[in-house]
C-alpha positions as CSV (number, residue, x, y, z in Angstrom):
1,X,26.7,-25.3,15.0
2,X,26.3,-27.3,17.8
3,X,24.6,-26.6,20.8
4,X,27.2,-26.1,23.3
5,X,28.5,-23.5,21.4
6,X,28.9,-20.4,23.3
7,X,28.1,-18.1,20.5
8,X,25.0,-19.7,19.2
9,X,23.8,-19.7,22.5
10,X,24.5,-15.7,22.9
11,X,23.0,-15.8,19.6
12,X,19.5,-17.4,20.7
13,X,19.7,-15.9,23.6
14,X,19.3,-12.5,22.0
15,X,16.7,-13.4,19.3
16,X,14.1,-14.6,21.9
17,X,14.7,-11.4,23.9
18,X,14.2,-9.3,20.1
19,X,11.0,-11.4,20.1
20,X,10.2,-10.9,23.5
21,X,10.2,-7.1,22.6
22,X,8.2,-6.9,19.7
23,X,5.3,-8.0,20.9
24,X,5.6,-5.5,23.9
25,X,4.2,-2.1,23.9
26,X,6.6,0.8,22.7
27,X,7.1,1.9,26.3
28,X,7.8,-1.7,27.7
29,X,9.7,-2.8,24.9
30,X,12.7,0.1,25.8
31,X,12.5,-0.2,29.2
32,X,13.1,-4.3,28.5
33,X,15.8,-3.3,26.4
34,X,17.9,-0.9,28.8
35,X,16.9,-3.1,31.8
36,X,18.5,-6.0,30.3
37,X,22.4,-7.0,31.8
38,X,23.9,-6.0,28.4
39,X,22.0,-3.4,26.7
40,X,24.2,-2.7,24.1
41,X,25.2,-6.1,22.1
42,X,21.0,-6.4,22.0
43,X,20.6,-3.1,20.4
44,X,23.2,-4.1,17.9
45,X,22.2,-7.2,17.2
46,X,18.7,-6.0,16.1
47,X,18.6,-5.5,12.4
48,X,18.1,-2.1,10.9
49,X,14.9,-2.6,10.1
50,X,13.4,-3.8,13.4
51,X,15.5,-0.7,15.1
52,X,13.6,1.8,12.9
53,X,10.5,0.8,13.4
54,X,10.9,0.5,17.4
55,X,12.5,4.1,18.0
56,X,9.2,5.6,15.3
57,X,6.9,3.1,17.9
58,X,8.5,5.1,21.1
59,X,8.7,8.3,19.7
60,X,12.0,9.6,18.3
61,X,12.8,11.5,21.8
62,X,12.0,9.3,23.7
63,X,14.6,7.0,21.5
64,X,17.6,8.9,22.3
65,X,18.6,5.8,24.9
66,X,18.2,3.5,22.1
67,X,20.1,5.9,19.4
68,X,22.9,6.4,21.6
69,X,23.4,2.4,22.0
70,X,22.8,2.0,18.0
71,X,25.9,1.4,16.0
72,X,27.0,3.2,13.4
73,X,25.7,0.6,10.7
74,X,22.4,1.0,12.5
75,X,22.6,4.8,12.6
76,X,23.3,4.7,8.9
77,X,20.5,2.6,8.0
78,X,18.3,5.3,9.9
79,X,19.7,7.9,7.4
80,X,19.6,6.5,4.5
81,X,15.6,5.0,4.7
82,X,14.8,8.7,6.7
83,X,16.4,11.6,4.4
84,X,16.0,10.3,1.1
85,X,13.5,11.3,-1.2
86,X,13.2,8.8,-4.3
87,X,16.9,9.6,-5.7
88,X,16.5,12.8,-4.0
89,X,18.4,14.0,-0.7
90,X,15.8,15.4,1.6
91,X,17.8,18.2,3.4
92,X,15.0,19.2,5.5
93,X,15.1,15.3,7.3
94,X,19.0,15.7,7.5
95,X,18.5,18.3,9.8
96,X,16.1,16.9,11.3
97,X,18.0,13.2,12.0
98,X,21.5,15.8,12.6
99,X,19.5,17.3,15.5
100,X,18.9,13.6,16.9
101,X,21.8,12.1,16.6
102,X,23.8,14.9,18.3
103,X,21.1,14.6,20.8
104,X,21.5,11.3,21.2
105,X,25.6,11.2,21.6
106,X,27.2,14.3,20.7
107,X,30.9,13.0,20.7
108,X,30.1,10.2,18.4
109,X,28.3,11.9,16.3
110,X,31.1,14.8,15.3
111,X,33.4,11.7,14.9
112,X,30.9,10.1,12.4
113,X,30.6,13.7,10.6
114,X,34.3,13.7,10.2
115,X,35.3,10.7,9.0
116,X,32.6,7.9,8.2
117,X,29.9,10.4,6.5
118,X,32.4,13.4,5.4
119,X,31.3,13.9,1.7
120,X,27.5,13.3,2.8
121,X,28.0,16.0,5.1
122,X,30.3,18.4,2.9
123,X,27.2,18.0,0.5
124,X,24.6,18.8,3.1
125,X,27.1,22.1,4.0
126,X,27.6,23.2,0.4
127,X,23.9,23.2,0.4
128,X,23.2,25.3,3.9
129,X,26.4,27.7,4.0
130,X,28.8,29.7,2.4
131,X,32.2,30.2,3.9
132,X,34.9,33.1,3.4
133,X,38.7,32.7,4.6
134,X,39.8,35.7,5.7
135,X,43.2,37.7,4.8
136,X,45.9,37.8,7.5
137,X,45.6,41.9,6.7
138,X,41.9,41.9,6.2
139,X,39.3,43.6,8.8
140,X,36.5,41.3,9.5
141,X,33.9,44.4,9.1
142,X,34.9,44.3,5.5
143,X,33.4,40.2,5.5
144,X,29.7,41.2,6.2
145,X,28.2,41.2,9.7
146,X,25.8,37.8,8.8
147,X,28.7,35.8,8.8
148,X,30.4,34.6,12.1
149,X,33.4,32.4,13.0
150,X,34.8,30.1,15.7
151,X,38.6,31.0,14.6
152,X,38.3,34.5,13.1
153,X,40.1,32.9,10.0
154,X,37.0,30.5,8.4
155,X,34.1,32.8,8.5
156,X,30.9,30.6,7.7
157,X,27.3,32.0,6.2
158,X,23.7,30.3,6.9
159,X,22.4,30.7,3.5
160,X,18.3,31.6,3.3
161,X,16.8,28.8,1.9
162,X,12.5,28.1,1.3
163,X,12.1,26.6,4.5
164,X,10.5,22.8,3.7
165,X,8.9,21.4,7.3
166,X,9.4,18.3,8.8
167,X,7.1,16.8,10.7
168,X,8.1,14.6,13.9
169,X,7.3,14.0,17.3
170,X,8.0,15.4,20.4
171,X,8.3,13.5,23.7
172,X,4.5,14.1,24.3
173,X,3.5,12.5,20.9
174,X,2.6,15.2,19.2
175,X,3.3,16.6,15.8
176,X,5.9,19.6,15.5
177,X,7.6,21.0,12.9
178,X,11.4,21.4,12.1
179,X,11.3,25.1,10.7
180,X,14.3,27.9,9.6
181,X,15.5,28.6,13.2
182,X,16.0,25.1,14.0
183,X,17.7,24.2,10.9
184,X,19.9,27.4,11.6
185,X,20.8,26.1,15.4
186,X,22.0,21.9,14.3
187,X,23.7,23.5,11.7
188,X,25.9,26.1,14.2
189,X,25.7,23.6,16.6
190,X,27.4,21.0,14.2
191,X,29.6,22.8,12.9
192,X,31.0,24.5,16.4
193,X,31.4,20.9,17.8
194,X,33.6,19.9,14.5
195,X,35.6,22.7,15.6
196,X,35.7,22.0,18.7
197,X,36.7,18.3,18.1
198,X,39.3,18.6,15.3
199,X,40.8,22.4,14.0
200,X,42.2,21.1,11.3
201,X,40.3,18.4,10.0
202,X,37.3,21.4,11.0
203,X,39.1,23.5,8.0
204,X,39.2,20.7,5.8
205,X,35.7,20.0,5.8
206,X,35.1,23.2,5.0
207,X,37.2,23.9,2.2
208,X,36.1,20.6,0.4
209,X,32.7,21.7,1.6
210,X,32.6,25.0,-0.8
211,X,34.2,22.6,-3.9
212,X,31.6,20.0,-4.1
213,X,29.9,19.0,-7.2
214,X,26.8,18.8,-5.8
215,X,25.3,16.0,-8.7
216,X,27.9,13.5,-9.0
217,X,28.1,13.8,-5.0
218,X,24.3,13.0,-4.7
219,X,24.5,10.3,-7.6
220,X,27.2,8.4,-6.3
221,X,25.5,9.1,-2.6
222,X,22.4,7.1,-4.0
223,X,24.4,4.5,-5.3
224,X,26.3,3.5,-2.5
225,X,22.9,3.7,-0.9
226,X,21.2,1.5,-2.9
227,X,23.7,-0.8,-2.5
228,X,23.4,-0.7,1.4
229,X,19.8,-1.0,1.1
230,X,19.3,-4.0,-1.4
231,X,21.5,-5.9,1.1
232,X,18.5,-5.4,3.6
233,X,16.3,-6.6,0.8
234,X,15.4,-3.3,-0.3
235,X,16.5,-3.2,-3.8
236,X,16.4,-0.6,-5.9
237,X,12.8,0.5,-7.3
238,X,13.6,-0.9,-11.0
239,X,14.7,-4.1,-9.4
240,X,11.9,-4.1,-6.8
241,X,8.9,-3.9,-9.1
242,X,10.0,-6.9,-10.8
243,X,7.8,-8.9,-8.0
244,X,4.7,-7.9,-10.0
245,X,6.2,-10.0,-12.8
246,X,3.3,-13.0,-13.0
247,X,4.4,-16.0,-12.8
248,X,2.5,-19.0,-14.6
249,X,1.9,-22.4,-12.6
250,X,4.0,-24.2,-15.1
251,X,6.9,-21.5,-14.1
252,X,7.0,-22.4,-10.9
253,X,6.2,-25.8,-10.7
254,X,9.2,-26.3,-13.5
255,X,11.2,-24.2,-11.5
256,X,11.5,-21.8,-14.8
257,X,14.9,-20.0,-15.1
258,X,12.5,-16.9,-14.4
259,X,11.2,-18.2,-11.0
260,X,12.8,-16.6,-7.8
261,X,16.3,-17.8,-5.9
262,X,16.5,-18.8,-2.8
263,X,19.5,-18.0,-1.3
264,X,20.7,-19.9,1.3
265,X,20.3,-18.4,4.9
266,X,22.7,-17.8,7.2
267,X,21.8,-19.0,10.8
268,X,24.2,-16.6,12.7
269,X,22.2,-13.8,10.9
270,X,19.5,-11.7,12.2
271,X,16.3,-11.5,10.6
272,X,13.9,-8.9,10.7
273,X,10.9,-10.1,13.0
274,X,8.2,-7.3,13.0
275,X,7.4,-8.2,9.1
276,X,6.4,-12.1,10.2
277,X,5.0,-10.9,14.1
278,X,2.8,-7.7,12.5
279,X,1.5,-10.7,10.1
280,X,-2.2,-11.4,11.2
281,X,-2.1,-14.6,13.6
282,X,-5.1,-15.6,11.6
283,X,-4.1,-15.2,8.3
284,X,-3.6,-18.6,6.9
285,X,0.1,-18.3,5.8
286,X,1.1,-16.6,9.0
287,X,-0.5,-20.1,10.6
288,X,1.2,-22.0,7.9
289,X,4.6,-20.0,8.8
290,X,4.3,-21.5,12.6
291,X,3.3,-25.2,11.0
292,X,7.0,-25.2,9.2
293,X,8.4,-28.5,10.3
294,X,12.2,-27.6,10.8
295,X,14.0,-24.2,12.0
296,X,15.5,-23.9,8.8
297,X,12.3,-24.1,6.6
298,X,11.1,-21.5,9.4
299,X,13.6,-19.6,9.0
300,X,14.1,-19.6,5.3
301,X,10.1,-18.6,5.2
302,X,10.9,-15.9,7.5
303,X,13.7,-14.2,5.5
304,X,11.8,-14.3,2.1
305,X,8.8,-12.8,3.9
306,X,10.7,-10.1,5.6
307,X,12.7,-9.2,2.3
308,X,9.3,-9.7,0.5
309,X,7.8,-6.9,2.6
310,X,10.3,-5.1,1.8
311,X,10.9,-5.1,-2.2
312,X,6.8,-4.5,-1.9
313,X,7.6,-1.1,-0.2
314,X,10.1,0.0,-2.3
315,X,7.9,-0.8,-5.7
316,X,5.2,0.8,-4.5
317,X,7.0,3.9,-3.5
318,X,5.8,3.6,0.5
319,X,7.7,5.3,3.0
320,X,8.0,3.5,6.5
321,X,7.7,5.3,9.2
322,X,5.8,3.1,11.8
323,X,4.9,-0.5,12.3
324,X,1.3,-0.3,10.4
325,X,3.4,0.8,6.8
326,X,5.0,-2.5,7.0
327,X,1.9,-4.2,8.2
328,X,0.3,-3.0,5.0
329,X,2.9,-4.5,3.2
330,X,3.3,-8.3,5.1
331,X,-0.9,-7.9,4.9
332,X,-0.6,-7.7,1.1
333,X,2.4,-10.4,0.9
334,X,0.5,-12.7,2.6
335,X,-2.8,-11.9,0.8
336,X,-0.9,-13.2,-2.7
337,X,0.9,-15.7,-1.5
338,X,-2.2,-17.5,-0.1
339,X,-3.7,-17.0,-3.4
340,X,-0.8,-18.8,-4.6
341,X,-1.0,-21.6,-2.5
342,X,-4.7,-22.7,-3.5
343,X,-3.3,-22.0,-7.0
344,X,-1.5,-24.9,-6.7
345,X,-3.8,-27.1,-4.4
346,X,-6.2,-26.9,-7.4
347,X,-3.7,-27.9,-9.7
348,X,-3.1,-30.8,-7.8
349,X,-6.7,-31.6,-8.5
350,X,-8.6,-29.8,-5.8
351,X,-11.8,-27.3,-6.3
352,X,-9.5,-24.0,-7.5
353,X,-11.5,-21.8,-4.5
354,X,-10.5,-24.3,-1.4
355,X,-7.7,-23.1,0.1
356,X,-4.4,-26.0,1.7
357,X,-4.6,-26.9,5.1
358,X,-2.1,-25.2,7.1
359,X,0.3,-28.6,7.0
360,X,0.1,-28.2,3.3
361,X,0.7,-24.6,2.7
362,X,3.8,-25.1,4.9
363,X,4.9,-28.0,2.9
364,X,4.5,-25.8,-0.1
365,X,6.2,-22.7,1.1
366,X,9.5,-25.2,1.9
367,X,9.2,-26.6,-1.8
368,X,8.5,-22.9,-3.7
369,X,10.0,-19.5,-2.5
370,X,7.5,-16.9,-1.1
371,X,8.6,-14.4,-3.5
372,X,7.4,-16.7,-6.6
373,X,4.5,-17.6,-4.4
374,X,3.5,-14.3,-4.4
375,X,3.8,-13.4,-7.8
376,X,1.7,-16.3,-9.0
377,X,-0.8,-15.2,-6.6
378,X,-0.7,-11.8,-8.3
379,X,-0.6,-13.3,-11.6
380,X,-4.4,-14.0,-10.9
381,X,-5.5,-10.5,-10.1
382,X,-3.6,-9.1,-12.9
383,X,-5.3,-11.6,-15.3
384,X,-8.6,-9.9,-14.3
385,X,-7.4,-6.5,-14.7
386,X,-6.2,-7.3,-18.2
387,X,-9.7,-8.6,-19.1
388,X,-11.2,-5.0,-17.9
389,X,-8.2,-3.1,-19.4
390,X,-9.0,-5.0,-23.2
391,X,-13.1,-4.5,-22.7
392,X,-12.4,-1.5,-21.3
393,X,-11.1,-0.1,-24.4
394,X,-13.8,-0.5,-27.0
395,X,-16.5,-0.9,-24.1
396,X,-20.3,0.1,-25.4
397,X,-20.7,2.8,-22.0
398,X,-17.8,4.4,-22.7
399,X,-18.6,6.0,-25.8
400,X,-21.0,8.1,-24.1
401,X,-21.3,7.2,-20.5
402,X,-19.3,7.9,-17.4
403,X,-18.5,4.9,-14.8
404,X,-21.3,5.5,-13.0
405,X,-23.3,4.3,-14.9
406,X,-22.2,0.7,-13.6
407,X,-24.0,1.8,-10.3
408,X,-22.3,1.4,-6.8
409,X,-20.9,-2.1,-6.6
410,X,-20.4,-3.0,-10.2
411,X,-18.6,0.8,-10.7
412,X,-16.3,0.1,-7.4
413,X,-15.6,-3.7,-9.3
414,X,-14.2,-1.5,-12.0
415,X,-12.2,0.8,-10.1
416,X,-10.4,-1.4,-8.5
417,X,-9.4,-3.0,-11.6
418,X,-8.9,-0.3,-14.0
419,X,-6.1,0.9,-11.6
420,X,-2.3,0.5,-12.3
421,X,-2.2,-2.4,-9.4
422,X,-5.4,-4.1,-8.7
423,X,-7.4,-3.5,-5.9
424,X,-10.3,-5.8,-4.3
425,X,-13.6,-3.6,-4.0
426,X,-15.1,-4.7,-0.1
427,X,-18.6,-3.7,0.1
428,X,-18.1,-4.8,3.7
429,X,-15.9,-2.0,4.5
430,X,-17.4,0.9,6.2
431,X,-14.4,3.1,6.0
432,X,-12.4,2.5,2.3
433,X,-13.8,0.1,0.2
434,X,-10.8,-0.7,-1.3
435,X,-8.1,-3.8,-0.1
436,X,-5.4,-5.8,-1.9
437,X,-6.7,-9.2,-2.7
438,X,-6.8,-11.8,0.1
439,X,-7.9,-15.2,-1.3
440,X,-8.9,-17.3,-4.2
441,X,-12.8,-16.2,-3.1
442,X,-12.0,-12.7,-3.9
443,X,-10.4,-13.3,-6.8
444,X,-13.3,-15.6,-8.1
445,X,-16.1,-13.1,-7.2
446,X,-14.4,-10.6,-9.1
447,X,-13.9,-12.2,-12.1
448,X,-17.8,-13.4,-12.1
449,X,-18.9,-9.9,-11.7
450,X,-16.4,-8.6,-14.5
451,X,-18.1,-11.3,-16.1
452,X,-21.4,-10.0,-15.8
453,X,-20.3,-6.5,-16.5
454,X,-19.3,-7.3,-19.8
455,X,-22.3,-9.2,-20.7
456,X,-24.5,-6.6,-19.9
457,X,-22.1,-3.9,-21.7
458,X,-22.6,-6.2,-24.9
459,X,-25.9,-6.8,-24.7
460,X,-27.0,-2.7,-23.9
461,X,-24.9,-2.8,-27.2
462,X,-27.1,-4.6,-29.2
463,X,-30.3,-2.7,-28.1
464,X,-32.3,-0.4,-30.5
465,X,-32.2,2.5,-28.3
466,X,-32.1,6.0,-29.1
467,X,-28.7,6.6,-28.3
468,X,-29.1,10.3,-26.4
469,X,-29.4,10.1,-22.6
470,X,-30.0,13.0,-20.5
471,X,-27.5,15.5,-19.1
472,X,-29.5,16.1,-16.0
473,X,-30.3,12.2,-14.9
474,X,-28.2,10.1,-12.8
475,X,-28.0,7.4,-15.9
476,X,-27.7,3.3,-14.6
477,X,-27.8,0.3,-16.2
478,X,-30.8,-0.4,-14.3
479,X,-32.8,2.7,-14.3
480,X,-32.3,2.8,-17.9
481,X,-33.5,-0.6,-19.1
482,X,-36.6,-0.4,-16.0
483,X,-37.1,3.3,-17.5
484,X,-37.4,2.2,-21.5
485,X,-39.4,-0.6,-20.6
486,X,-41.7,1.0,-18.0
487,X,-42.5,3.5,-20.9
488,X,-42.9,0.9,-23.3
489,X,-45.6,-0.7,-20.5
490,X,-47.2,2.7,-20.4
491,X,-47.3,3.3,-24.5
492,X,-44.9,6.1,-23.8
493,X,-42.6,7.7,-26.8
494,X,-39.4,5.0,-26.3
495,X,-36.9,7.6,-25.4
496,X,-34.6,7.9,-22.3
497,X,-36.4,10.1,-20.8
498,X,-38.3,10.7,-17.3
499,X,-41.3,9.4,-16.3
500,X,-44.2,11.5,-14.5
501,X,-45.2,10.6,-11.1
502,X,-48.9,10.0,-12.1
503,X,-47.9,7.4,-15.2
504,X,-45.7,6.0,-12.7
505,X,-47.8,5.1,-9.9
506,X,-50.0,3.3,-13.0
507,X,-47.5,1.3,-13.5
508,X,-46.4,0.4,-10.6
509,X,-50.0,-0.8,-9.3
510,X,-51.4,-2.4,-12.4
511,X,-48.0,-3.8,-13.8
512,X,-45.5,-4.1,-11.5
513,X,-46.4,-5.7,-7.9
514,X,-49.0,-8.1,-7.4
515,X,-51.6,-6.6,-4.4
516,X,-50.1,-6.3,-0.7
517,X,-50.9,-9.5,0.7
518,X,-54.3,-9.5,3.1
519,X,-54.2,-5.5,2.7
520,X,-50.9,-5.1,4.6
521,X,-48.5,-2.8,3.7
522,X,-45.9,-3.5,5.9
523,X,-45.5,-6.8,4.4
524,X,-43.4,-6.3,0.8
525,X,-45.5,-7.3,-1.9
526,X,-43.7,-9.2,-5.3
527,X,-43.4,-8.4,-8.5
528,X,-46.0,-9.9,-10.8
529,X,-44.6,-13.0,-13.2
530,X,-46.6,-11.1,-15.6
531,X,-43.9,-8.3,-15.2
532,X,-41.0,-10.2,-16.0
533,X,-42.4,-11.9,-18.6
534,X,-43.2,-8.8,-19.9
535,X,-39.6,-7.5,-19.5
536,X,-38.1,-10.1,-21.1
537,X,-40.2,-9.9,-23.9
538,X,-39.6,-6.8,-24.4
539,X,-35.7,-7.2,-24.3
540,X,-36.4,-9.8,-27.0
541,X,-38.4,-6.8,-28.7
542,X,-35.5,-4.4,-29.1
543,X,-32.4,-6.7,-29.7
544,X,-31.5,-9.1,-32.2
545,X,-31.4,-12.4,-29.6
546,X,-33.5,-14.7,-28.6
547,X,-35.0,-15.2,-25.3
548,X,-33.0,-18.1,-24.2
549,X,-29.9,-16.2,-25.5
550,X,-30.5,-13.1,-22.8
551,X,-31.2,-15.8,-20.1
552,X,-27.8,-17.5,-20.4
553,X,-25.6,-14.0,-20.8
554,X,-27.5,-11.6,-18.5
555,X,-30.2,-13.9,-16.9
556,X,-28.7,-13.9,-13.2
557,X,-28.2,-9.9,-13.5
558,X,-31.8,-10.1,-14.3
559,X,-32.8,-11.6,-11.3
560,X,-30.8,-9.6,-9.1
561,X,-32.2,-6.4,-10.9
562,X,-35.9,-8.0,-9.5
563,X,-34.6,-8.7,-6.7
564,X,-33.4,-5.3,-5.8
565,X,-36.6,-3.7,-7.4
566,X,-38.6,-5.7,-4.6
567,X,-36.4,-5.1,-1.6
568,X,-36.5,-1.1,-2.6
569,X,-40.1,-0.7,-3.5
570,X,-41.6,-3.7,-2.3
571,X,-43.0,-2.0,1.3
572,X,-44.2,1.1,-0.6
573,X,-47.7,2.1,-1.7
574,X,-48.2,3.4,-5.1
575,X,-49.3,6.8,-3.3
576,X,-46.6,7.0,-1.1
577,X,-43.8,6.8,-3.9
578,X,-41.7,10.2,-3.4
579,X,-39.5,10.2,-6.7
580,X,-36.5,11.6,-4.7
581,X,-35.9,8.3,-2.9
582,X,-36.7,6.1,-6.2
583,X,-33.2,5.3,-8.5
584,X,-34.2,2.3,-10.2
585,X,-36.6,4.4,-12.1
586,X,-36.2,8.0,-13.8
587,X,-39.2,9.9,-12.4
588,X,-39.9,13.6,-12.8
């Protein structure tokens, strides 16, 4: 379109003000909206999406201004993410978006009932009342005195259901449930405005209301849902779980029949923003997102990550309910696409853990959809997981052993790949150790410590052990080689077995660590090459390889094992050594 054109100016004109509202604060961001000169054509020209997640960011009271000016596309949208429960109809959050919407714009809302969501709403009465039409020669004593009518001709039941609570907000911000008595008072309040409204199309409702086949009504419900939905980008769950299909560089670059369409974008429509503006402004597709040379690569890059985010909630079953459940989801899009990116910067002949520059990222992500992106990003986690899964299965430990007996890091390197979705174990993280995968680093430091894991599993494998371990010993890797070999040291019976504190402190003077340098004890002292030749000897001792063999598959384990031994112990005198703070070593 061209430039003068009134209605791609409107149109611009409303997308920088949606912008302009996102990155305000919940309170700001309405009173920008109902301040504006035409409140109204903004709120409609939000999409869905973006709507939903301001009106959560405000507080769903203090949205009624905004519900009110929603359309009717937009107020379905809001029902069918809110009340639906997998294939399920959540009745409880009916009620609960019922009570809002009359709230909101009473009028409206009995017209909507009546005509644009009728069978939705004959389903949700079937399920909340019964109704009796009474006899021109019948008394109404005879009807039952828990039924009441607005007529005395329909005369309408609440039925006692298990109440199921909602949880929502009140305008304070705090939690409050929907219980019984509220459901009782939207439904009388509903159904007295319908009759209010419209008598006869009142008694329609309610006679098709008592003949509804309550499964074919929900099926075909989700259906037309789904439909709705997957033209937002939210496809239907066995649709949306194909983005954790891998894709292979040679897919991709080949553009492989299996790769992921682009379809073209339509400039007139809008986009969701909050997926692209919750993106981190540091993450380095975000960046490469601004870097995009024309408005359409932009904007093409802007739809795919939006509907990304989105097929990404519905496969892994996340409800969204506020702006941090779709930054979850833009966080872990971004994460795989990046991955993606280097991907194909190393193919092109560069080290495969440097990541593009910003220029070339966005010169990628105009030449390959983010979607594919993605899953050949997540093509490289899963690779790793499938590694674990296959050693996994015939794995030495696991005949006998729990998973901790990986110890902390190399035990959370398994979790998060023995999982149904692979997850990137942070020993950074104070809080949850566990994140979706954010670069090629990541994936590369996981697969070198899988790596390791593997090799030491084989090689405990091959050891002439007796292979009983005891029940009341927190059992390692470590403290289970250091404890065999400490007892071999000490001419001890070579069984996995503790060692006494006495024996110990032998060991640990006249084998172990070399004196404490000038007498000081606050100075660590290190381990004797005497000790570590001695080790390694004896590894040699009770396995079938040779010593240059251990050195190439477990050798850097090794000397983190030392490593560890001296930061732990390395400060401690031999008469100091308190066997409840010692792990490396089973002491009695």
């Amino acid at each position: 379109m061209s430039e003068n054109n009134p209605l791609e100016k409107t149109f611009r004109h409303l997308a920088d003000i949606r912008k302009e509202v996102a990155a305000l604060p919940p309170e700001k961001a309405l009173d920008r909206i109902l301040s504006s000169s035409a409140p109204m054509p903004l709120v409609h020209s939000f999409p869905g999406q973006d709507l939903h997640l301001l009106i959560h960011d405000i507080g769903l009271p203090d949205a009624l201004p905004l519900l009110k000016l929603a359309s009717s596309r937009q107020w379905e949208y809001f029902v069918d993410v809110e009340v639906w429960d997998r294939d399920r109809i959540d009745l409880a959050r009916v009620t609960r978006w019922t009570e809002l919407l009359l709230a909101a714009d009473p009028g409206r809302m009995t017209r909507w009932v009546s005509y644009d969501k009728v069978i939705f709403y004959e389903y949700y009465l079937y399920k909340n009342i019964r109704v009796v039409v009474r006899e021109h020669d019948q008394d109404p004593s005879e009807i039952g005195d828990d039924y009441f009518t607005f007529d005395s001709v329909f005369y309408i039941r609440i039925l006692d259901i298990p109440a199921v609570p909602v949880t929502a907000e009140n305008a304070s911000g705090q939690t409050v449930e929907v219980d019984d008595e509220t459901r009782r008072r939207v439904i009388t309040d509903l159904l007295k405005r319908l009759a209010d409204e419209d008598p006869v199309r009142f008694h329609q409702i309610l006679l098709e209301a008592m003949h509804v086949i309550s499964a074919e009504i929900e099926e075909e419900r989700f259906r037309q849902r789904n439909i709705r939905m997957a033209e937002k980008g939210f496809l239907p769950f066995d649709e949306a779980v194909g983005i954790y299909q891998p894709l292979a560089l040679e897919d991709i670059k080949n553009n492989a029949a299996h790769a992921e369409y682009r379809p073209a974008v339509d400039a007139m429509q809008p986009v969701a923003q909050f997926p692209a503006f919750l993106g981190d402004a540091q993450n380095p597709v975000i960046q490469a997102l601004e870097a995009c040379d024309t408005d359409v690569h932009y904007r093409q890059a802007e739809v795919e990550l939006a509907g990304l985010a989105n097929r990404i909630i519905v496969a892994d079953h996340k409800p969204v309910r506020d702006r941090a459940d779709v930054k979850a989801a833009v966080h872990k899009a971004c994460g795989y696409i990046h991955i993606g990116l280097t991907a194909l910067t190393a193919d092109a002949g560069g080290p495969s853990s440097d990541a593009p520059d910003m220029i070339q990222s966005a010169s990628l992500m105009a030449r390959y959809s983010l979607p594919s992106l993605f899953r050949l990003g997540f093509g490289y986690a899963l690779k790793i997981k499938w590694r674990a899964d296959h050693w996994h299965r015939d794995s030495w430990y696991k005949q006998q052993l729990p998973l901790t007996f990986w110890d902390e890091t190399w035990m959370g390197v398994l979790g998060g790949l023995l999982i149904k979705k692979p997850l990137y174990f942070d020993t950074d993280r104070g809080d949850r150790h566990y994140r979706e995968f954010a670069d090629m680093t990541e994936i590369t430091a996981t697969q070198s410590a899988l790596d390791r894991i593997i090799a030491m599993d084989r090689f405990l494998s091959r050891l002439t052990i007796e292979p009983r371990f005891p029940s009341n010993a927190f059992l390692t890797w470590k403290n289970l080689l250091l404890t065999l070999w400490a007892r071999h040291a000490l001419g001890l019976s070579p069984e996995i077995a503790a060692i006494d504190l006495a024996s110990f402190r032998s060991f640990f003077a006249d084998h172990l660590f070399s004196p404490h340098p000038s007498g000081q004890s606050d100075e660590p002292a290190d381990i004797r090459l005497s000790a570590k030749q001695s080790f390694l000897t004896w590894l040699v001792g009770c396995s079938d390889l040779a010593e240059k063999t251990i050195l190439t598959r477990i050798g850097p384990s090794l000397d983190d094992l030392f490593i560890e031994i001296e930061s732990e112990l390395g400060r401690v005198r031999p008469a100091d050594i308190d066997p409840r703070f010692v792990a490396l070593f089973l002491l009695k």
